[in-house]
C-alpha positions as CSV (number, residue, x, y, z in Angstrom):
1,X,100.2,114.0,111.7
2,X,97.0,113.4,109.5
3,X,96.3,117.0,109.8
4,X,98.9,117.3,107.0
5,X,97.2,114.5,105.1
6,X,94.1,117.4,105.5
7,X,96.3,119.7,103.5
8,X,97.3,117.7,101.4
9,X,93.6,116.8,100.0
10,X,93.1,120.4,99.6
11,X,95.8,121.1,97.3
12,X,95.2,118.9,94.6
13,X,95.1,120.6,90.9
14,X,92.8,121.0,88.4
15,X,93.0,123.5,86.0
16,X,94.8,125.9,88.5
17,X,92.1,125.0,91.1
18,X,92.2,123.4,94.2
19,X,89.8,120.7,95.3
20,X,88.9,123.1,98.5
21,X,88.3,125.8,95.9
22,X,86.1,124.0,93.2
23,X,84.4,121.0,95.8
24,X,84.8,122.5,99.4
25,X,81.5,120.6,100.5
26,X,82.9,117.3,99.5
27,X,86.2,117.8,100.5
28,X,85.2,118.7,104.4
29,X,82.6,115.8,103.9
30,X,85.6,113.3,103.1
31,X,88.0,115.2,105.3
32,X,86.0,115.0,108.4
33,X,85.2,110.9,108.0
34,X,88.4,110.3,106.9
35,X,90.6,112.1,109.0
36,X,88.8,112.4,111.8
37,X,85.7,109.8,112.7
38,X,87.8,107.1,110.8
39,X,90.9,107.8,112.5
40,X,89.7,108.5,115.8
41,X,86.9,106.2,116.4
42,X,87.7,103.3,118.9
43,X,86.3,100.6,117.4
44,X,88.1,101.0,114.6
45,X,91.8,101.2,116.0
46,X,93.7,98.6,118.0
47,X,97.1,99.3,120.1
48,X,99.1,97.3,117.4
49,X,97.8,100.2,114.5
50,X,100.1,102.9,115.4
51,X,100.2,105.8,112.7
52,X,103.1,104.1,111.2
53,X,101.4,100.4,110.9
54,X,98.0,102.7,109.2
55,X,99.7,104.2,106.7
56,X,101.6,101.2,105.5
57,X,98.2,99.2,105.3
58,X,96.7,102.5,103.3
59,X,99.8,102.6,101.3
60,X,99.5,98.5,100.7
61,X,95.6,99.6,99.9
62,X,96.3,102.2,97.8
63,X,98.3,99.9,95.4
64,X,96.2,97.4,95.3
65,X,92.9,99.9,93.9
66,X,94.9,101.4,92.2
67,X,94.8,105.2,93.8
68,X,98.0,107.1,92.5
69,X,96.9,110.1,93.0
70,X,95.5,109.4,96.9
71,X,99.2,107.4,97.0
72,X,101.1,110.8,95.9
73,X,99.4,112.5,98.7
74,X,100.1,110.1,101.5
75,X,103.4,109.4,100.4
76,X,105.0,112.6,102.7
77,X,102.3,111.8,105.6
78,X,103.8,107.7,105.3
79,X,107.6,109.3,105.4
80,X,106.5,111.6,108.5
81,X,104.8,108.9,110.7
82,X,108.0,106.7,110.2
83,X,107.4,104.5,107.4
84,X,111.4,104.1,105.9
85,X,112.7,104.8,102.7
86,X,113.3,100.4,102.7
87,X,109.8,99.6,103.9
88,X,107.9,101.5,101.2
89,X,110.3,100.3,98.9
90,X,109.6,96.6,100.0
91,X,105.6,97.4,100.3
92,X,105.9,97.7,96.3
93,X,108.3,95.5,95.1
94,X,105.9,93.4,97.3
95,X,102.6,93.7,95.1
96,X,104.4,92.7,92.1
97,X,103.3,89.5,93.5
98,X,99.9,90.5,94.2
99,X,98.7,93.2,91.4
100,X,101.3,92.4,88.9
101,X,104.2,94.5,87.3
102,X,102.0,96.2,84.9
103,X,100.0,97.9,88.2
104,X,103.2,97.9,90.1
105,X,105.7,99.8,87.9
106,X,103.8,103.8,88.3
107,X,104.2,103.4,92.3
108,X,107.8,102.7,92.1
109,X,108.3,105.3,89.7
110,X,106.2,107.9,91.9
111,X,108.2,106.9,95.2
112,X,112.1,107.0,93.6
113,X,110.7,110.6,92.3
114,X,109.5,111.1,95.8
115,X,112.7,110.1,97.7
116,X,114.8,112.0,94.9
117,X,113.2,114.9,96.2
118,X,114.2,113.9,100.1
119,X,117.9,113.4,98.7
120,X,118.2,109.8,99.6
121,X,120.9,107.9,97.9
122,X,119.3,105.4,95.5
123,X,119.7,102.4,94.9
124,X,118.7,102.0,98.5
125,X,120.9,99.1,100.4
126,X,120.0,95.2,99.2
127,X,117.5,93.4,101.6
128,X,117.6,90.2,99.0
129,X,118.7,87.6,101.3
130,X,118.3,84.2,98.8
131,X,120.6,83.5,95.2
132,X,119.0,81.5,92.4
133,X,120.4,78.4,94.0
134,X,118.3,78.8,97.6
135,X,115.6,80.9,96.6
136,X,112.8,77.2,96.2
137,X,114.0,76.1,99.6
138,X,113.7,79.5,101.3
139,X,110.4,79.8,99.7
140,X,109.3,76.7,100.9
141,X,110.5,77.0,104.6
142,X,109.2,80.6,104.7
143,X,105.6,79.5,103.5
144,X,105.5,76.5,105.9
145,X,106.3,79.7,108.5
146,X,103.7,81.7,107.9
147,X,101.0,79.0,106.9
148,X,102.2,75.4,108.4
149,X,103.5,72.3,107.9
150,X,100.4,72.1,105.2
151,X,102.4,73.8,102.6
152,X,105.2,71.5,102.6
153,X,105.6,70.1,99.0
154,X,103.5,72.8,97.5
155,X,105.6,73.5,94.4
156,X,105.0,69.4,93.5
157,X,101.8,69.1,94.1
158,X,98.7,70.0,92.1
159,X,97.5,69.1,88.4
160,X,100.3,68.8,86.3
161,X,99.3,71.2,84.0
162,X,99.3,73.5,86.6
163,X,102.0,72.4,88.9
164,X,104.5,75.6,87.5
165,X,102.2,78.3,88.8
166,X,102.6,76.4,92.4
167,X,106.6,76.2,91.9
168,X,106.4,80.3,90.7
169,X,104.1,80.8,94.4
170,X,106.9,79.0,96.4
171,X,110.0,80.2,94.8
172,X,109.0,83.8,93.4
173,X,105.8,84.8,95.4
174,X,107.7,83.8,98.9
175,X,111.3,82.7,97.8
176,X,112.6,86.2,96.1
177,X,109.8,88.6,98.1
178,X,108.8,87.2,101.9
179,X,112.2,86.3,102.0
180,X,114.0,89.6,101.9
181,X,114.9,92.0,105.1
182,X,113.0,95.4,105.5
183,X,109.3,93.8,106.9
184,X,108.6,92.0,109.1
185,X,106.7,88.6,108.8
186,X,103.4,90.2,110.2
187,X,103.9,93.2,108.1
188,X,104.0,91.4,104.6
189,X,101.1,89.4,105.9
190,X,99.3,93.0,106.4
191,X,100.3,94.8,103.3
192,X,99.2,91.5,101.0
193,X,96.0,91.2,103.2
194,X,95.4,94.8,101.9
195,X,97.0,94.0,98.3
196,X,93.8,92.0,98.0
197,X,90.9,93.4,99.7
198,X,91.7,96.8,97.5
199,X,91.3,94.6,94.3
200,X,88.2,93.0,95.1
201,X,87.2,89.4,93.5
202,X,90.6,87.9,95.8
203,X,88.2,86.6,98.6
204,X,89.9,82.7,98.3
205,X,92.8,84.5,98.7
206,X,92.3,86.9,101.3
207,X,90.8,84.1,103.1
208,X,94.1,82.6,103.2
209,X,95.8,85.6,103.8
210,X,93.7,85.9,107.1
211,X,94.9,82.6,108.3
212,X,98.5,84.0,107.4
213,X,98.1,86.6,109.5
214,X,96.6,85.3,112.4
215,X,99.7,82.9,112.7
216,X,102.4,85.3,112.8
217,X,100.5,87.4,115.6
218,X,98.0,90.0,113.4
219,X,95.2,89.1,115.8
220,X,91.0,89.2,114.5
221,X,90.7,93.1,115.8
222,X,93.8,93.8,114.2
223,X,93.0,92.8,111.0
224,X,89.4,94.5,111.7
225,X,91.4,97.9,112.3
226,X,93.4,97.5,109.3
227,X,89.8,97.6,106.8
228,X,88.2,100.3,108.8
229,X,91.3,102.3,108.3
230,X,91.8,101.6,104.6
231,X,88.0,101.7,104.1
232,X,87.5,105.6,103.2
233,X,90.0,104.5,100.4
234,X,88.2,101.0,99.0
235,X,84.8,101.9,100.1
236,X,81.6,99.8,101.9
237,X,81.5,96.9,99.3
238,X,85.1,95.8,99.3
239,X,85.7,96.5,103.2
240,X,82.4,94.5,103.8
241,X,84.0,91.7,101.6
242,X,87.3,91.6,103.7
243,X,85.3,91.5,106.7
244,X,83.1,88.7,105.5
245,X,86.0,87.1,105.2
246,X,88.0,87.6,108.6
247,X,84.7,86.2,109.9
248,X,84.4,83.0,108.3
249,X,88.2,82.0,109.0
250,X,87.7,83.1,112.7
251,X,84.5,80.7,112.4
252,X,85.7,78.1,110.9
């Protein structure tokens, strides 16, 4: 399957120019790490990270450094290794939480553009399973889930001049998004785990992310799998971060 992601690096454009025509060195220097050490190297794999569970986290990645043009290209190589026309759909409206609308809005153009070219039907079937009426209690039980009895009462607690920004975490962040069908629990943990370590400056949050994932079943190699992967994409520094900060919740 990633041998097609291989093409698909060569024929980027510029000027009438392919990449493999105008940077061929680079491009079988990145290839071969990429595609091949990267994807085939044990240590940095785990049974859980099938082909479908990589590209979603490099998809998630993607958005959250904000790679469109690497996203175009592993959009058909995410559709091929099984990824459904729902679950990319959900892996954005997802980030709106985590990079904002402003960094959101291009992907979601780029993927309705994407499956208008497969011919699938759009709008794609509802997954919203909450009204306006539900969506602060949903919220609530589906952070004390994913993060424990801890996060009862989060939307009421805090400074007061602050307290909204809790309420908008229970009843927006987790109320309208970790609520709806179309991921899993452990696979919104992932893509936000890889929302923030593509950003960079998140660490508090990845931090908690970490814990979130750990207690719906993404395990410490797991999670170590997921940054290798995604690394060739962030680079050293930010992987490094997210590694940093696996460690100190697995120490702590």
């Amino acid at each position: 399957m990633f041998e097609e992601l291989h093409r698909k690096m060569n024929k980027f454009w510029n000027d009438d120019r392919t990449l493999n025509e105008t940077d061929p060195e680079f491009i079988k220097m990145f290839s071969d790490f990429a595609y091949d050490e990267v994807i085939n190297d044990e240590n940095a794999n785990d049974p859980a990270l099938d082909d479908k569970a990589r590209c979603m986290a490099i998809m998630a990645s993607l958005i959250g450094a904000q790679g469109m043009d690497a996203f175009e290209m592993m959009l058909p190589v995410s559709y091929r290794a099984g990824v459904t026309s729902v679950e990319l759909k959900e892996i954005i409206y997802q980030s709106t939480a985590y990079v904002g609308f402003a960094h959101m809005l291009p992907y979601l153009k780029k993927l309705n553009d994407f499956l208008g070219a497969q011919n699938v039907a759009l709008p794609l079937a509802k997954q919203g399973t909450v009204t306006g009426d539900d969506r602060a209690k949903a919220g609530e039980s589906k952070q004390v889930e994913i993060f424990g009895e801890k996060r009862r009462g989060f939307a009421q607690s805090g400074p007061e001049d602050t307290r909204h920004i809790n309420k908008w975490l229970v009843d927006n962040c987790f109320g309208d998004y970790y609520t709806r069908d179309g991921l899993t629990n452990a696979q919104r943990e992932m893509v936000t785990f890889c929302f923030l370590i593509a950003q960079g400056g998140c660490e508090p949050q990845v931090r908690a992310h970490v814990r979130g994932n750990l207690n719906v079943g993404n395990s410490e190699h797991f999670l170590i799998a997921v940054v290798s992967q995604c690394l060739p994409y962030i680079g050293y520094p930010r992987a490094l971060n997210a590694i940093a900060c696996i460690r100190d919740v697995i120490d702590q």
